[in-house]
C-alpha positions in Angstrom: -36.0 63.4 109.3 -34.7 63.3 105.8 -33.7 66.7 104.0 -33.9 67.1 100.3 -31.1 69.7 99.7 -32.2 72.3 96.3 -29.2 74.6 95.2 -30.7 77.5 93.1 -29.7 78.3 90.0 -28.3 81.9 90.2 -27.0 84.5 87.3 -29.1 85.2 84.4 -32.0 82.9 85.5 -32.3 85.3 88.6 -33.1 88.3 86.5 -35.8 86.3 84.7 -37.8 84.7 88.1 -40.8 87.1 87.9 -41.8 86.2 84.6 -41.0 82.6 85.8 -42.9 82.1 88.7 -46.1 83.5 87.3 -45.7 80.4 85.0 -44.6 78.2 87.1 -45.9 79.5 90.4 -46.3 75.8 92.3 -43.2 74.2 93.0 -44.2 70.7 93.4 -43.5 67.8 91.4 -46.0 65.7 89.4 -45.2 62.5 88.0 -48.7 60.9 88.1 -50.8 60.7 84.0 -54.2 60.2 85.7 -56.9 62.2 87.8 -59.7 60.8 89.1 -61.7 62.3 86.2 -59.6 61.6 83.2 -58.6 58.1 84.4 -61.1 56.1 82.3 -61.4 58.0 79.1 -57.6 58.4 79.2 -57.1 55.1 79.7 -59.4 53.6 76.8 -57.6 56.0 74.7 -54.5 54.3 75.6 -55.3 51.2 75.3 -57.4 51.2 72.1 -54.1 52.3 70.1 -52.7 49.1 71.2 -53.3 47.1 68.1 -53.8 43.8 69.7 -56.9 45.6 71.3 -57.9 46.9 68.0 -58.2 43.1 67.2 -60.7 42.0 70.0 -62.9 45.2 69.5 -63.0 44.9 65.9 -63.9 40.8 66.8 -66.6 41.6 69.1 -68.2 44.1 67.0 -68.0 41.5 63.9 -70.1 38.7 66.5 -73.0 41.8 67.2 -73.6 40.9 63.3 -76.2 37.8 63.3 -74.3 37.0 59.8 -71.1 36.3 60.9 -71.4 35.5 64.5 -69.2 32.7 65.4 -69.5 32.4 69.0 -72.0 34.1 71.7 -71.2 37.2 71.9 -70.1 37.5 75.6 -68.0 35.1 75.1 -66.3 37.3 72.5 -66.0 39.9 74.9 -64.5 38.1 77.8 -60.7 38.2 77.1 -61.0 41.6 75.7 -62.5 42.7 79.0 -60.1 40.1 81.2 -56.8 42.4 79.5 -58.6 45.5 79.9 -59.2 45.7 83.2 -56.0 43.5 84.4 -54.5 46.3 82.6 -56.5 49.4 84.6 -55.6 47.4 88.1 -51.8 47.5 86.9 -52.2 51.2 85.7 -54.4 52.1 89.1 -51.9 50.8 91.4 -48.8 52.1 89.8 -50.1 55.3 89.5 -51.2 55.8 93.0 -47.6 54.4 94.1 -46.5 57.8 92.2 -49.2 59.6 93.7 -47.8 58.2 97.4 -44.3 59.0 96.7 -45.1 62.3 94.7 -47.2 63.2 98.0 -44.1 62.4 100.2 -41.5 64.1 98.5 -43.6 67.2 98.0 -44.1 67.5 101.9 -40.8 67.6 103.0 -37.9 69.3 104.7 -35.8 71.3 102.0 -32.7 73.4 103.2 -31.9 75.7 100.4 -28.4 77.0 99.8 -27.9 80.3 98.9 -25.0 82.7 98.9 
């Protein structure tokens, strides 16, 4: 039974709201960075410009080299993987807490005050 009270912004903007809302014809807010399409190539992304990820990529592709391996290679790969995806559960969850609150703000009551 919360309201969420908007006061419009009236005077030269008014003159100005066709043009507006063809641009901005949704009036919802979005504060989530994912979808469920773009969360894993958006993510790597992300992470990979991370330089200490740099590191254990650029160490598990030196062990695929029979030359220089050191240790097995899966065993190269586990903490790399461990960070990853302890990282995509954090990212996962926080971004569907946005989603949620996003979700319950956009649904509901608004009493707008005009003149």
């Amino acid at each position: 039974n919360k309201w969420r009270i908007v006061f419009p912004n009236t005077g030269r903007q008014w003159k100005d709201w066709k043009q507006a809302s063809t641009f901005y014809s949704g009036n919802r807010i979005q504060t989530t960075k994912y979808t469920w399409f773009t969360f894993l190539p958006q993510y790597l992304f992300e992470q990979f410009h991370r330089l200490g990820n740099l590191y254990f990529f650029f160490l598990v592709v030196l062990n695929w080299f029979p030359q220089v391996e050191v240790f097995h290679r899966e065993i190269t790969m586990l903490p790399l993987i461990v960070v990853l995806f302890a990282s995509m559960i954090k990212d996962a969850v926080e971004d569907y807490r946005k989603y949620r609150f996003d979700k319950t703000i956009n649904f509901s009551k608004t009493r707008v005050y005009d003149k």
